[in-house]
C-alpha positions as CSV (number, residue, x, y, z in Angstrom):
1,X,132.3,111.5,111.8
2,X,129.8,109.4,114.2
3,X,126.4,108.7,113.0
4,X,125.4,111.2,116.4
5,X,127.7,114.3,114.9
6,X,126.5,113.7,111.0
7,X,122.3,114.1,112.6
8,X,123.1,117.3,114.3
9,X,125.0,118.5,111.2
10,X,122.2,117.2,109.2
11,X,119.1,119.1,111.7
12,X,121.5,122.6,111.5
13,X,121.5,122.0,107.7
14,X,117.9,121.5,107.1
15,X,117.3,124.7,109.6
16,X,119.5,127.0,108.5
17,X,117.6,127.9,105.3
18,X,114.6,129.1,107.2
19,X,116.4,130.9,110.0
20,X,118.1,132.3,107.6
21,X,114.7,134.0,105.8
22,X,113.4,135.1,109.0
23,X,116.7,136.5,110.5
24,X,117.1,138.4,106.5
25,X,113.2,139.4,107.2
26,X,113.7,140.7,110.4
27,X,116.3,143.1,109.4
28,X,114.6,143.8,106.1
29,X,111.4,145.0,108.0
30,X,113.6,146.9,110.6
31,X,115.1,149.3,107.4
32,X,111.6,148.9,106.0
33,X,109.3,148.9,108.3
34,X,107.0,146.5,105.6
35,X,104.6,144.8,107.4
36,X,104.1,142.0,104.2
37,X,107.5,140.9,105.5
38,X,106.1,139.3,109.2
39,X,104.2,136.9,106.8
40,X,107.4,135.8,105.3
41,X,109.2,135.3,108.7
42,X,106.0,133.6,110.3
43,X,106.1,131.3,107.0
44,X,109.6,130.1,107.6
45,X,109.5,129.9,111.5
46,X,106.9,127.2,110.5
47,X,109.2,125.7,108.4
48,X,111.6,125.6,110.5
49,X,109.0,124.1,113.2
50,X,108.0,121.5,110.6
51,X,111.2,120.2,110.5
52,X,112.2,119.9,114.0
53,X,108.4,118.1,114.8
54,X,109.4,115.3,112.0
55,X,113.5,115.0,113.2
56,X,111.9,114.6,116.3
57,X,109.8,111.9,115.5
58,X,112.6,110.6,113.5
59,X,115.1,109.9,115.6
60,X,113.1,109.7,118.8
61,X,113.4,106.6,121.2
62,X,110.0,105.4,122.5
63,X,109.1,102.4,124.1
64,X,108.0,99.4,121.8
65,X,104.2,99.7,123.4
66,X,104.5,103.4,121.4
67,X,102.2,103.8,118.5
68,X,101.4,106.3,116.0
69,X,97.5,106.8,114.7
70,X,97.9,107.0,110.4
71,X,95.9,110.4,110.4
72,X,99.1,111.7,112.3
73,X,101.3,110.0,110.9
74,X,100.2,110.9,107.3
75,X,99.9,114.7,108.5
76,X,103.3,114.9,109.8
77,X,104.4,113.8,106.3
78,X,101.9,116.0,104.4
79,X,103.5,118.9,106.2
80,X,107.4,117.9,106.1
81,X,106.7,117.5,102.4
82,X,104.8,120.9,101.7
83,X,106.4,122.7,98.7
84,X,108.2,119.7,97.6
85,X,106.4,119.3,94.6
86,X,106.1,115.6,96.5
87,X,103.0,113.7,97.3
88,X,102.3,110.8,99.4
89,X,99.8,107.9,99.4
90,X,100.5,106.1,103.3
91,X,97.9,102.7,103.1
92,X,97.8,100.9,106.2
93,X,94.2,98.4,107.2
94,X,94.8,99.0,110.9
95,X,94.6,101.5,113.0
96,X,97.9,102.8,114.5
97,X,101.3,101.5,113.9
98,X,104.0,100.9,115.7
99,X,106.6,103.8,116.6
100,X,109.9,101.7,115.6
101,X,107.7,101.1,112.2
102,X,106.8,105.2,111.5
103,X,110.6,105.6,111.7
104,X,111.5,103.4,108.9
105,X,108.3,105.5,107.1
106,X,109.6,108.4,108.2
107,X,113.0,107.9,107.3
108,X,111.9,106.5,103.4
109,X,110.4,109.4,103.4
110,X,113.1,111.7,103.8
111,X,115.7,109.4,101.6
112,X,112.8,109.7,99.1
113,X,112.6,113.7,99.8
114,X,116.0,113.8,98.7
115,X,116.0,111.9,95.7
116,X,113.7,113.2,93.8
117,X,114.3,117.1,93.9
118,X,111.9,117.4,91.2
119,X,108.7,115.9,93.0
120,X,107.0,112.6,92.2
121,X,104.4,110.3,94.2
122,X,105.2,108.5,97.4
123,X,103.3,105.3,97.9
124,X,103.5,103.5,101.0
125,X,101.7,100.3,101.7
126,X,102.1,98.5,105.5
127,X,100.7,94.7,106.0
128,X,97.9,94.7,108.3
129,X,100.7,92.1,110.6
130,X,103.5,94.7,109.7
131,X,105.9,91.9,107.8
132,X,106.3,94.3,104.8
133,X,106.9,97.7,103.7
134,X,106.9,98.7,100.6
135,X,107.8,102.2,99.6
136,X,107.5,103.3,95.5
137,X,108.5,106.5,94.3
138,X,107.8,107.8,90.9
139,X,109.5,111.2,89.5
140,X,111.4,112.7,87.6
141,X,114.9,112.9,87.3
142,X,115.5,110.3,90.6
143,X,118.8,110.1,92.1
144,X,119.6,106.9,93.3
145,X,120.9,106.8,97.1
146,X,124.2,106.2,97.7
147,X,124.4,102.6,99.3
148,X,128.1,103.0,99.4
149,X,127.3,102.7,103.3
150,X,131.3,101.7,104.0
151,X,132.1,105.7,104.2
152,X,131.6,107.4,106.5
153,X,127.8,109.1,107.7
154,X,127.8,113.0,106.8
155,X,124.4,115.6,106.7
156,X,123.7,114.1,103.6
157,X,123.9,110.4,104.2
158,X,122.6,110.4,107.9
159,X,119.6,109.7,107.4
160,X,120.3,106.2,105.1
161,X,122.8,105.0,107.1
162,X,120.3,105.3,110.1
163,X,117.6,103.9,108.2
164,X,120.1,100.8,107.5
165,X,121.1,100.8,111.7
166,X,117.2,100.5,112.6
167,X,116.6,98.0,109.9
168,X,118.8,95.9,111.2
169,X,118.6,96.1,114.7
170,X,114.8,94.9,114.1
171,X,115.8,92.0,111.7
172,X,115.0,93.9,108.9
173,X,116.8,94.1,105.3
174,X,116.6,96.7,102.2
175,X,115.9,96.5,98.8
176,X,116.1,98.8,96.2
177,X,115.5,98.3,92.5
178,X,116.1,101.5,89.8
179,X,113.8,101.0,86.7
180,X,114.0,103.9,84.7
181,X,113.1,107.0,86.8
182,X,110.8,104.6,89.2
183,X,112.7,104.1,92.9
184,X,111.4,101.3,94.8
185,X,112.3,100.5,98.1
186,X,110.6,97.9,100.0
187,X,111.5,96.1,103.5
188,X,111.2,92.8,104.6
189,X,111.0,91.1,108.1
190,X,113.3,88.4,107.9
């Protein structure tokens, strides 16, 4: 499966739970007529709205003038990880940051969504000249990600293996260390 086919398998995954709810709320109110059931499906259109702002910003390609301000950054994580149980700390001493940077965030951040089922704390620190990255995740019950990145990308492993394509195309590398239930993952310009 190409990297391009395993993203859209991985977007209709991550949407169909909420289309789902409203298309199950929609006939529920329609044999009801229960009016508390519009809250439900305006909760999981959001959801659903959620997650196609932060694919998009994700996996968009923007020029390398591009940046993102950290208030908008750090909302568009705050609302991707809503419910999770997940909270993040984004540190930065500047002012915006460079779009091909928020991608590698935004991508640590969904690895880190996804290991750690069970919620945690997501600290993110940026150098004020952007040379390091460093990404620790505490939680409970952490999964390590499978680096086996010789198989094949698939809706679950997209979103690595893209990480590790943008990493190195910027001359960038990854390195994880498990201690326990602590994940970190930190990046390094070469």
């Amino acid at each position: 499966m190409r990297l391009e086919n395993a993203l859209i398998a991985r977007i209709c995954h991550d949407l169909i739970t909420p289309f789902n709810a409203i298309n199950l709320g929609i006939e529920a109110y329609e044999a009801s007529g229960d009016a508390s059931l519009l809250l439900h499906m305006k909760e999981s259109a959001a959801k659903a709205n959620t997650i196609l702002k932060f694919m998009r910003e994700m996996y968009s390609e923007k020029s390398d003038a591009f940046r993102h301000s950290l208030i908008s950054l750090n909302s568009l994580i705050a609302d991707f990880l809503r419910n999770s149980g997940l909270l993040v700390d984004l540190k930065f001493d500047g002012d915006d940051i460079p779009h091909v940077i928020a991608q590698v965030i935004l991508h640590n951040v969904a690895v880190a969504k996804e290991s750690m089922p069970f919620g945690g704390t997501i600290r993110c620190h940026i150098s004020k000249d952007f040379s390091e990255i460093t990404l620790s995740c505490v939680g409970k019950d952490i999964s390590a990600p499978d680096l086996n990145l010789c198989s094949e990308p698939n809706h679950k492993n997209v979103m690595l293996h893209n990480l590790m394509r943008l990493l190195g195309e910027n001359g960038w590398q990854l390195n994880i260390f498990l201690q326990g239930v602590d994940m970190f993952i930190s990046e390094k310009k070469r």
